[in-house]
N, C-alpha and C positions, 0 to 999 in steps of 0.2 A: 411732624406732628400736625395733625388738624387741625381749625380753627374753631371745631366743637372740641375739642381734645384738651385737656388739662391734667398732666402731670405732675403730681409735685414728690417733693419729700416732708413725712410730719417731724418736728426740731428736737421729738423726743426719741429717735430712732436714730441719731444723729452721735456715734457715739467715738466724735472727731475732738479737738482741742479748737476752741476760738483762734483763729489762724488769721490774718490781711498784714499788708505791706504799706509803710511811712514810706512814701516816696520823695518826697521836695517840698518847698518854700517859694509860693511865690508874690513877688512883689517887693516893696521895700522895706528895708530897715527901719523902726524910729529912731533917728538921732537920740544918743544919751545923753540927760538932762545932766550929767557932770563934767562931760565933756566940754574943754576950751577949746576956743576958736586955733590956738597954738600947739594946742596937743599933736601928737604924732599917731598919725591913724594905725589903729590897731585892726586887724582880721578878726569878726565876729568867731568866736565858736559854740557851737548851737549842738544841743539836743533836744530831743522830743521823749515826754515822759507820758507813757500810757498806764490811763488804767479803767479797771471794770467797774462799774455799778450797778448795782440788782436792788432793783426799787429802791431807788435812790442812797443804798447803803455801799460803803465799799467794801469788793469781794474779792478778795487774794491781794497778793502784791505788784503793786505799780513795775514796770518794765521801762527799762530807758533804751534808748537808739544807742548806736557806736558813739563812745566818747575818745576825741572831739568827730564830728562828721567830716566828712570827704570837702577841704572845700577847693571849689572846682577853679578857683584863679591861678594857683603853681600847680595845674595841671592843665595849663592853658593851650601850650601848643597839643596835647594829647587830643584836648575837644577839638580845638582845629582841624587834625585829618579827617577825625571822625564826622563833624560838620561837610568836608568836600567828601566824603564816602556817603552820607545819606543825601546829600543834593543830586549826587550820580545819581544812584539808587532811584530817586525821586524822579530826575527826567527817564530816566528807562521805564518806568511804571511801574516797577517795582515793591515801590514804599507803599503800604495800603494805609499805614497808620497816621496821623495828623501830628503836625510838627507844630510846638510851640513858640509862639513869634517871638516873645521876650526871652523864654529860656530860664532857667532854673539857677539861682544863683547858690542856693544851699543843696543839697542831693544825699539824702541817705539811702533810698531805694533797697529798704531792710524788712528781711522777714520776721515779725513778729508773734508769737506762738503762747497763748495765755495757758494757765494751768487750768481753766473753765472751760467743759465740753458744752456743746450745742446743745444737747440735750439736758444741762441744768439752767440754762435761760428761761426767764422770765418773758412776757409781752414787754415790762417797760427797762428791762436792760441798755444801758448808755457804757459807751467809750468815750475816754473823758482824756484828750491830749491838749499837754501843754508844753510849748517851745522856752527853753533857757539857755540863756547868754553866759557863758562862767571866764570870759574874757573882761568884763568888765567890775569882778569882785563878786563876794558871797553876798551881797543885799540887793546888787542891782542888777539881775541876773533876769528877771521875768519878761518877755517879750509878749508873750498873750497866752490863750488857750482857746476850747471849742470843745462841744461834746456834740455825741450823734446818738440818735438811738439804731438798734441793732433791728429791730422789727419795723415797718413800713404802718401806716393805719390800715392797709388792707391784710397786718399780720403775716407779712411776705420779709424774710431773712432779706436784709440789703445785698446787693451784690455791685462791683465794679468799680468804679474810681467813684471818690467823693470828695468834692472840693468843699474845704471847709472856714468860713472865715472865723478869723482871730478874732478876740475880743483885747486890743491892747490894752498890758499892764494889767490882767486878770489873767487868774490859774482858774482851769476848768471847772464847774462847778457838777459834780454829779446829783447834785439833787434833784426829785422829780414833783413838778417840772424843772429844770436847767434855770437858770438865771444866764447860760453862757450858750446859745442851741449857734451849734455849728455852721448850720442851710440859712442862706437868704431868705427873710421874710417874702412872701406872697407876695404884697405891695411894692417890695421893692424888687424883686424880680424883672430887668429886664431880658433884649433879645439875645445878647451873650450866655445869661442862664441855660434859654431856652434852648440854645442852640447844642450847649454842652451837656445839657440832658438827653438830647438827642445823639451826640457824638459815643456817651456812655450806655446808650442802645446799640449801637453799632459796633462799640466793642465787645459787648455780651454775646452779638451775633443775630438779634431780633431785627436788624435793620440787612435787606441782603446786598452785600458786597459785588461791586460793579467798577472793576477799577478804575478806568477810562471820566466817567462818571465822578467816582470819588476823588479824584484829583484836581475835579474840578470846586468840587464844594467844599474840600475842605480850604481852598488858596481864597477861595470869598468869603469863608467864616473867616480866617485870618485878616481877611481887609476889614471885618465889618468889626473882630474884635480892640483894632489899632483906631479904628473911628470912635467907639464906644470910650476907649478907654481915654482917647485924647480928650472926650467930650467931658466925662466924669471927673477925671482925674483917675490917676492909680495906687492911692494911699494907702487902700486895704491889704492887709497879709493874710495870704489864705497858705492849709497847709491842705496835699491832696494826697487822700490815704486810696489804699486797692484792697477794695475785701476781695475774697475770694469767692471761686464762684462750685457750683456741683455741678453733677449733670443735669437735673431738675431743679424749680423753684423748692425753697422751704417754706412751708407752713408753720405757723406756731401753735404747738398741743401741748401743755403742759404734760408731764409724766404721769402716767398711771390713769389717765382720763380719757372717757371714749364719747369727749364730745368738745367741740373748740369753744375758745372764748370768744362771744359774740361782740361783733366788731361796735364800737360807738356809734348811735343814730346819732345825723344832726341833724339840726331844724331845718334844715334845707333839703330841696329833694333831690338830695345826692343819693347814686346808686349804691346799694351796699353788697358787698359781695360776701357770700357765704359758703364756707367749704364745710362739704357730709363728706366724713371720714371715711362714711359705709360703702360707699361710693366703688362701683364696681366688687365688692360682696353681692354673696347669694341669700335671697331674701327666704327667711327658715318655708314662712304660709308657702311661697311659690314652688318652693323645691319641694314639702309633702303635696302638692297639689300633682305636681310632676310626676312626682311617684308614684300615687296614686292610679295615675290615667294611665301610666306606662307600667301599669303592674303586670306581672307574668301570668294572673289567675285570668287578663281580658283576654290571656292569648286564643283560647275557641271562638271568642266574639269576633275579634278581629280578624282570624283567619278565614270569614265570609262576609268581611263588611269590604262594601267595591266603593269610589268615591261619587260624589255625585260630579254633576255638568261644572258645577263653578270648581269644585277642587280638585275635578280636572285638569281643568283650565289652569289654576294655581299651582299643582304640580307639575306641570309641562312646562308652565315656566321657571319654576326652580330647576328642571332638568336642563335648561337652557343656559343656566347659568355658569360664568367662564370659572375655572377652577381653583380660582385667587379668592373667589368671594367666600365670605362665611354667611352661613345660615341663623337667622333670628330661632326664637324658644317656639313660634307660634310655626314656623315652617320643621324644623327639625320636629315636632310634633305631628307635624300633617304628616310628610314618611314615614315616623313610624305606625304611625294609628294603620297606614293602608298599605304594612310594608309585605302581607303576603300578595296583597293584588300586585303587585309592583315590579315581584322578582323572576317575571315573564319580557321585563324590559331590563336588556340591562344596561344601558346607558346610566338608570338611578342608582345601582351598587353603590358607588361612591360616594355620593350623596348621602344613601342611606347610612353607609359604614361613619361619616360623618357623624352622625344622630344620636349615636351608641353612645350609652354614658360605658366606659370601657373598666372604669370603676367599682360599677357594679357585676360581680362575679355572675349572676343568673343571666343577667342582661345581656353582658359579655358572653357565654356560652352560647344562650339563642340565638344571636345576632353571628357566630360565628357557622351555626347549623345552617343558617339561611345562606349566609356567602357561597357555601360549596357547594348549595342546591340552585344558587340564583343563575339564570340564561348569562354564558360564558360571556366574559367582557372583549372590546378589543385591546389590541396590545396598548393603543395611547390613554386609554383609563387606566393598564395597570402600571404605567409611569408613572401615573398620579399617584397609586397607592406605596410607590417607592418613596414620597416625597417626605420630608421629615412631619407631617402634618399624622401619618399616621406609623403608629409603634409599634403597634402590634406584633410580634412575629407570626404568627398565624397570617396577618394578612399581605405582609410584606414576602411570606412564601407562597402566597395565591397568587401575589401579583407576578412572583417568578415562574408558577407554573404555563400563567399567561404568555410567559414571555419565550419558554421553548418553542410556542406555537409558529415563533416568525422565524424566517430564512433568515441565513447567512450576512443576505446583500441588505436585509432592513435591520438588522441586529446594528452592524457595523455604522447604519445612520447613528444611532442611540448611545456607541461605545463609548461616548468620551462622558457623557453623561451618568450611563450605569457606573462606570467606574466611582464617578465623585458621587452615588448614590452611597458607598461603601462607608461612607462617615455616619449617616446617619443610622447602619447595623446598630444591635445589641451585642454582637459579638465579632471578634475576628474572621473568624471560621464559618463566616453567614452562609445562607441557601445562596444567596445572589454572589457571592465573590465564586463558591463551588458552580454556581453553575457558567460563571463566566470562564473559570477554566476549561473548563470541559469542554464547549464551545468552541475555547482556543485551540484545544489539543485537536479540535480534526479542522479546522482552515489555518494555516501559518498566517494569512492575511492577519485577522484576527487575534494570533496568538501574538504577533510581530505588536500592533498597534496596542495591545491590553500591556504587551510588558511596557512598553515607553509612556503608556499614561499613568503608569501608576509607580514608575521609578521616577514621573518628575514630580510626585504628589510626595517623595519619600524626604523633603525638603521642609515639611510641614510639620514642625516637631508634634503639633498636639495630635497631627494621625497619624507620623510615620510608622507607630508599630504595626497598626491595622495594615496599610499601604504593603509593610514587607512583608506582611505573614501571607499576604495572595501573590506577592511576585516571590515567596516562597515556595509558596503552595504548587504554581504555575512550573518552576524549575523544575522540582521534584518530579510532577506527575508528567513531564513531558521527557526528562530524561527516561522514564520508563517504557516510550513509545518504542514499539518493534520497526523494524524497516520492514517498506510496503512491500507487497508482490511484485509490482511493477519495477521493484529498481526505487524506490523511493528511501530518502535517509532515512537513518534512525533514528528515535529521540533524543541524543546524547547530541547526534552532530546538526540537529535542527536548533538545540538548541546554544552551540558553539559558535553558529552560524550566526545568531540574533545577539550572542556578547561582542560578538566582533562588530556590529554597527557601534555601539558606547565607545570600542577602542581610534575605529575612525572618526567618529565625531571628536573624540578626544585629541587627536592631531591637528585636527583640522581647527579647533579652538587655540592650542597653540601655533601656528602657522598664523593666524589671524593676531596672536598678543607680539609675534616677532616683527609680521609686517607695518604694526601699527609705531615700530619704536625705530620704523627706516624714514630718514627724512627725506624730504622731496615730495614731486609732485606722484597724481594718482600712475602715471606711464613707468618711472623709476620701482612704487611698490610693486606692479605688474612684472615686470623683470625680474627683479627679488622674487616673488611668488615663482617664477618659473623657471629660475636657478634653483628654490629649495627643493621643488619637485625633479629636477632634474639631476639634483644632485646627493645634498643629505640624506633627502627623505624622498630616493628614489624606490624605496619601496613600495610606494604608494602608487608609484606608474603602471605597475603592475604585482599586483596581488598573490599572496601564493595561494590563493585557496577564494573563491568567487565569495564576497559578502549579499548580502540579500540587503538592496538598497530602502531605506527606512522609509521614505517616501510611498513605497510599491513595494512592499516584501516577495512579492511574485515573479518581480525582475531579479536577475543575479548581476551583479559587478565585478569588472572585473582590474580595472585600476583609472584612474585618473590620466586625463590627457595633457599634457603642459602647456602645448604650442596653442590650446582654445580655452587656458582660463584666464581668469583677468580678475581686475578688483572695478567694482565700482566707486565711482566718484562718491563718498559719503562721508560722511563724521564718524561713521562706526565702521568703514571698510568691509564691506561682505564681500564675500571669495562667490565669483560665478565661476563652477567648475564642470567642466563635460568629464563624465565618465564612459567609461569602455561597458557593454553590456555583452554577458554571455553570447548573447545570436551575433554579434558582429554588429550589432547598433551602436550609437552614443542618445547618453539623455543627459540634458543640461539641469542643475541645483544651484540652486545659491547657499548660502550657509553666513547665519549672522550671529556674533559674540559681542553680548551688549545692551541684546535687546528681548524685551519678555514677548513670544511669540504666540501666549497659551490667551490673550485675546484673539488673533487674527486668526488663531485656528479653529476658536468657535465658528467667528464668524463666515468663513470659510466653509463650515461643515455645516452653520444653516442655507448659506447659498445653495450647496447641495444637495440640502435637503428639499428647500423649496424648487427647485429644479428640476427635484423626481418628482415632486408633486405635480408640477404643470403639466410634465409630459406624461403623469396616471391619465392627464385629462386631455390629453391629445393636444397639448400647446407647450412648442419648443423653442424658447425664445433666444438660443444659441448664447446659453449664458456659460461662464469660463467658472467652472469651481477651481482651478489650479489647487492642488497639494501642498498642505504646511504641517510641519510639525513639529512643535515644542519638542529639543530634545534634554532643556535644563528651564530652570529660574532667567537664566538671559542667555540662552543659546537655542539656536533650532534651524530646519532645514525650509525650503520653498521652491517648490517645483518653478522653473523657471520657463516664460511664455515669451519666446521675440514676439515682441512690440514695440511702439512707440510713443510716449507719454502725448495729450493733446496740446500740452506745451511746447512742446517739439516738434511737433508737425504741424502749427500756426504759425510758427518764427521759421520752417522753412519753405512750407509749401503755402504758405498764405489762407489755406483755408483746409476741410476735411474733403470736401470733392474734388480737390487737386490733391491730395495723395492718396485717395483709393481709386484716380481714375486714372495714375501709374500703375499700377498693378493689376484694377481690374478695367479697361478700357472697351466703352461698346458705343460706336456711335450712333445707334439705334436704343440705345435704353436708355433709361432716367439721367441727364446731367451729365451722360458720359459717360457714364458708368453701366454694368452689367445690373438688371432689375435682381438679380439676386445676391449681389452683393450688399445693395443698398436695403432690401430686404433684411437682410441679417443685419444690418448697422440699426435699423429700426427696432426689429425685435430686441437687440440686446441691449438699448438703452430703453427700451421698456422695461425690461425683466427688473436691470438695475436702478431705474428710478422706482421701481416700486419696493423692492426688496430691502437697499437701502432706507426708505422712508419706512419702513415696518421696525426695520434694527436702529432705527436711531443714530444711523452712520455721521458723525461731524469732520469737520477739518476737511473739508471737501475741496479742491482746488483742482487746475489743470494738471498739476504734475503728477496725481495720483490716480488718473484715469487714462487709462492705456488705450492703446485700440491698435488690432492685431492684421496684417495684410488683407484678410478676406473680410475686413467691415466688424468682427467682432470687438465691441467696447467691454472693457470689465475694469472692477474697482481695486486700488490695492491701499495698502497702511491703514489700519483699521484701529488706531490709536484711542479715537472715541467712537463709544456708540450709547445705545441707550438715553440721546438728547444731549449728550455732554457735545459741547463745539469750543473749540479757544478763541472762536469767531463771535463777535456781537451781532446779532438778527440773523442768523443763519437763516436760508431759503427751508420750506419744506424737503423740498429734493434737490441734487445737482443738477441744473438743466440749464447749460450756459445757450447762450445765441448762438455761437457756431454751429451746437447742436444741434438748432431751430432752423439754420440754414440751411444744412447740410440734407435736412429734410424737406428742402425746399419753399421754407419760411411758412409762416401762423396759417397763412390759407390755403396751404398744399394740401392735395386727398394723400400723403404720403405722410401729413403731420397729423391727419383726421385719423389717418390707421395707426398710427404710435398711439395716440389716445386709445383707440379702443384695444387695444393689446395691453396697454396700462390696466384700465378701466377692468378688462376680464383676468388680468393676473392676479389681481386686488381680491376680486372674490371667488377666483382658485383658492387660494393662498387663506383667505378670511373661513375658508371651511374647515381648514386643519391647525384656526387658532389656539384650541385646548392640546393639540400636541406638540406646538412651539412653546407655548408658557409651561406645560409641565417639562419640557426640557430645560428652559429657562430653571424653574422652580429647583430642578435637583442640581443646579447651578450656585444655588447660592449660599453653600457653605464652601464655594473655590476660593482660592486666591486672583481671579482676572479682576484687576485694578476697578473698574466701573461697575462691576457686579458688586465685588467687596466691599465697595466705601456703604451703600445702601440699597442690600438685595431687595427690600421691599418695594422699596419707590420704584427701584430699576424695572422691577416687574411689572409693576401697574401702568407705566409711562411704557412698556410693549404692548399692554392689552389695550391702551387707550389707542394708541397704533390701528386695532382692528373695529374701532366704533362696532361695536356686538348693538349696541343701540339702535342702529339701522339694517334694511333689508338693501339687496344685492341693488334694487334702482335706483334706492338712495346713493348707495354709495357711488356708484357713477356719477353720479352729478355732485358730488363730495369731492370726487378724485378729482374729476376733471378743474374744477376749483382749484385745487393744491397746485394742479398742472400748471394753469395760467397764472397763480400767483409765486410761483418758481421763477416763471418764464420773466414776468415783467417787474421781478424784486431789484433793484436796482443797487443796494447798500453792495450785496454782495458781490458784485460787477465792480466799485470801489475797488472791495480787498482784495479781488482777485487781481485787478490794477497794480494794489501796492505791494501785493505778494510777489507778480513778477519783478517785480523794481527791484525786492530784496533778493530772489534768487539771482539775479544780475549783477548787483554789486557783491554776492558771496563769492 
């Protein structure tokens, strides 16, 4: 939420029960005034008796806590463990929440639930608790009491913990005002107060959470509350209740009124805050005004009115705008006033189709005439119009007719996106899922990839019927294929062909739960893996019938090799397996069970994507897309690329120019090395520092950055992106010193060329920003972890990515800035410090 932004809920909409939690007691006891010095100490036992007041009358019946409460001494050893369980906790980093230094000698930590909904609240409604002792007889039983009111003076529903002090030897007084008010006076508010007001922001969530940080403030509130208190004294019993919280603040509106109670002036010039209900309503005069101008009788007017110079000028830059933004009343007015001039460009389609109140049935008709007349769009506008933003079916079937228009090889950039387009249909049996079969039925490529996207989407109960009615649809119409002229299968056995990849992923996921339950080191699992293969589940060695490998449905398989697969060293054990291919080749897979792949496989497929882009523009900057594919919720396959992580090749060869100038050796070129070697090592940590820095790549370290014998660098674990890091001060981009050196250090003409290869991949890449964010855009009703927590931020934190604000020169001297402050960000040179430490001692 924005900081102009203001959400709430009104209390008469609220049609909940009065809900919070009696948590604990703290402070001391008063000694009983009947009590002897010789008496034999007895165990307090305490309840807490709530109740409502509505302008100052009592409203329902009082509520008591468990009688007697939990008390926490003969369950002393219990607290104990649990005391060295949260101290662990605590030094691990763990603990986010703040531990109380004294501790809680009473604990009822009970939910409370009144028979009064939020919506029959008053502005001056009080909770009115009072603690009683039934330990020491029916008369002397009163320990104190406290009342609070439920509304704040800015008419804001309290929320969060509220410490509340006792008035000893007095039961709560609900009248209004209180004789008994809960909160510390004003005057006597010190910095404890303060700090605990502040702490009860932090648990709401209004403060952001930093843990490294909050570890640290909260062990110095603790020192400063032990000083305070030793200075004071700690006489006082406070009891501290937890209201509950919504998703929004509440506002108070009395029922049936369509206007708030205005909040108290005081004589001071304090701000007063005032909330309009109407707030975000359509104002009646604006919307006839609307209608008026946009009436259907202007349409002969407008169909020869041309704009002038300035709303020109004003339209071209609404055309400019990225496809996240919305358009104001005054701009959605300018396109349509000039929307026949317009439909000779068709960049504005969108925009216009924007504008359309879709509401209105005449409106909606003309505005549907003009689309089919308007100059044909390209295929990354009608992404956009796939996008849940627009519903239309009319137009959501223009945007498919658009999209026959592309081949094969740019359909397949887009498939994993049209597919999750399919949620936001009106129906099953959409234009878009028919034509995505069809498409499949004449390339298996495509037919291969559409069935696995949309059997891992079948996991998602609130779309799997949608999901099966096209991997329905897809079976059907494929088993009706004829076999080709040429000798090519039939549709029965192309499609027998594509269930047998699910049957071997399916072994291969078990093979992976057996080898995980063998103990020993990773060389023993490897053994085990190549007895099962050699023996149980010698089938595998050779196949009866070639499967089309999931990865490349264009290759045939034809069994698994035993003597070349292994496990790797991991927590989750992935199987690196060579298989056998039809021509007499091997290609190597990894296969992981465990882990949710259907992030890395975006990411993966925009590397790709931007990859064709550079090289539309004749700049190949020898970037590795390697093959991934979700083939579940936590299983999936990964083209596998010998290399060697950079963590590995600085712990053996001391730097990167001593082990590319084993392989590639020239004593006439750069360093030792071959000038095209080094060439490619440049380019491809170009490509990837820019690429990366676009997606929001974090968790960047030496172990996930590979680099392949001929100089090619690429990225792999793509855990976070979209700005999320587990790191504090993350760099712009990965761009360690070795890097820098390997290129010959800051003032090499070979670190001057990495920049300008940076520098022009930035605004390659920055031209075909509207059709990464509309891929992005049909992304965000998936399940990938950092898209789904919050598809909108995620969005806007990519397009901030392409500064649209600047032109191409800027942004050079933009880039190059990021560059140098990668290079000389030093935090991150730390972690990478104590990240080897950790992988050393694992």
């Amino acid at each position: 939420m924005s900081g102009k932004e203001f959400r709430f809920f009104l209390s008469c909409d609220i049609n909940r029960p009065v809900t919070f939690r009696v948590e604990r007691l703290l402070g001391p006891l008063p000694p009983s005034p009947t009590k002897s010095p010789n008496s034999e100490e007895i165990n307090a036992e305490l309840y807490v008796e709530c109740a409502l007041y509505i302008d100052g009358a009592p409203f329902g019946l009082p509520i008591r806590t468990r009688f007697p409460p939990l008390f926490l001494e003969s369950f002393f050893i219990l607290f104990l463990i649990l005391d060295f369980i949260l101290l662990f906790y605590f030094f691990l980093g763990v603990l986010g929440a703040r531990l109380e230094s004294g501790g809680a000698s009473y604990c009822w930590n009970e939910l409370i639930t009144m028979s009064t909904k939020y919506r029959d609240l008053t502005a001056h409604s009080q909770l009115a608790f009072t603690v009683w002792d039934v330990s020491c007889g029916k008369d002397e039983g009163l320990i104190g009491g406290a009342t609070i009111l439920l509304f704040s003076n800015k008419m804001q529903l309290k929320t969060g913990k509220q410490k509340l002090r006792l008035w000893p030897g007095k039961e709560a007084d609900g009248s209004f005002p209180t004789t008994t008010p809960g909160k510390v006076p004003k005057h006597e508010r010190g910095e404890v107060e303060r700090l605990e007001k502040l702490v009860n922001k932090y648990e709401r969530g209004q403060i952001q959470c930093v843990d490294w940080l909050d570890r640290l403030t909260f062990k110095a509130m603790e020192k400063i509350k032990e000083r305070e208190n030793c200075k004071n004294g700690n006489s006082s019993l406070y009891l501290v209740v937890d209201f509950c919280s919504l998703e929004h603040r509440v506002v108070f509106q009395e029922s049936g009124a369509n206007f708030l109670l205005p909040s108290p002036i005081a004589s001071s010039n304090e701000l007063v805050t005032v909330w309009d209900p109407e707030i975000g309503k359509i104002n009646p005069s604006e919307h006839k005004q609307l209608k008026l101008a946009r009436s259907l009788t202007r349409g002969i007017i407008d169909r020869d009115l041309k704009p002038s110079s300035n709303e020109r000028k004003s339209i071209q830059r609404i055309l400019k705008y990225p496809p996240t933004r919305l358009l104001n009343g005054d701009e959605r007015q300018l396109l349509w006033k000039f929307r026949f001039s317009l439909m000779s460009e068709k960049r504005a389609l969108t925009k216009f189709l924007r504008c359309v109140e879709w509401s209105d049935v005449q409106e909606a008709k003309q505005a549907l005439e003009l689309m089919n007349r308007w100059e044909m769009i390209d295929v990354c506008d009608a992404l956009e119009l796939l996008s849940p933003v627009f519903e239309r079916e009319e137009v959501r079937a223009y945007a498919v007719s658009v999209l026959e228009r592309a081949d094969d090889e740019e359909l397949q950039c887009y498939l994993l996106q049209l597919v999750q387009a399919l949620r936001f249909e009106r129906s099953d049996k959409s234009r878009l899922s028919q034509f995505l079969v069809k498409r499949s039925l004449n390339n298996i490529e495509l037919g291969s990839f559409l069935r696995w996207y949309v059997a891992v989407e079948l996991y998602d109960p609130a779309y799997a019927k949608r999901f099966y009615s096209t991997y329905e649809m897809l079976e059907e119409n494929m088993a009706k294929l004829a076999a080709g002229p040429s000798g090519e299968e039939d549709g029965f056995k192309l499609w027998q062909s594509l269930v047998r990849q699910t049957e071997l992923t399916a072994q291969l996921c078990s093979i992976t739960k057996d080898l995980r339950n063998v103990r020993g080191n990773t060389q023993k699992k490897t053994e085990k893996l190549r007895q099962l293969l050699s023996g149980l589940l010698s089938e595998l060695t050779y196949f009866e019938e070639p499967i089309r490998s999931p990865l490349a449905p264009g290759v045939l398989i034809t069994g698994i090799v035993p003597s070349e697969s292994t496990i790797f060293k991991s927590a989750l054990h992935p199987l690196r397996l060579t298989f056998r291919t039809h021509n007499g080749g091997t290609c190597k897979v990894i296969f992981k069970k465990g882990d949710d792949l259907r992030q890395d496989q975006l990411v993966v497929q925009m590397v790709s994507l931007m990859d064709r882009l550079l090289k539309l523009e004749n700049l190949d900057l020898h970037l590795t897309p390697y093959k991934v594919l979700a083939t579940g919720q936590d299983e999936g396959m990964l083209e596998f690329i010998p290399s060697r992580s950079l963590a590995q090749i600085l712990q053996e060869h001391r730097s990167i120019i001593n082990y590319l100038q084993k392989f590639h050796p020239d004593e006439h070129g750069p360093f030792g090395i071959t000038a095209s070697c080094l060439e490619t090592f440049i380019k491809s940590c170009a490509g990837y520092s820019v690429i990366t820095y676009i997606l929001g790549v974090g968790d960047r370290h030496l172990d996930n950055l590979l680099l392949t014998e001929d100089g090619r660098l690429f990225h792999v674990d793509f855990g976070f992106i979209l700005g999320r890091d587990p790191k504090h001060f993350p760099p712009p981009m990965k761009l360690c010193k070795e890097m820098v050196e390997a290129m010959g250090g800051a003032e090499s003409p070979y670190y001057t060329r990495f920049k300008s290869y940076c520098c022009e991949a930035y605004n390659i890449i920055r031209k075909s920003s509207n059709l990464i964010l509309n891929l992005f855009h049909l992304m965000a009703g998936s399940n990938i972890p950092d898209i789904a927590s919050d598809p909108e931020k995620g969005i806007l934190k990519l397009q901030e990515k392409f500064r649209l604000d600047m032109d191409d020169e800027a942004c050079i001297h933009f880039f190059q800035d990021l560059i140098n402050e990668s290079v000389s960000a030093l935090f991150p040179q730390m972690v990478e410090t104590i990240h080897r430490w950790a992988q050393y001692w694992r």
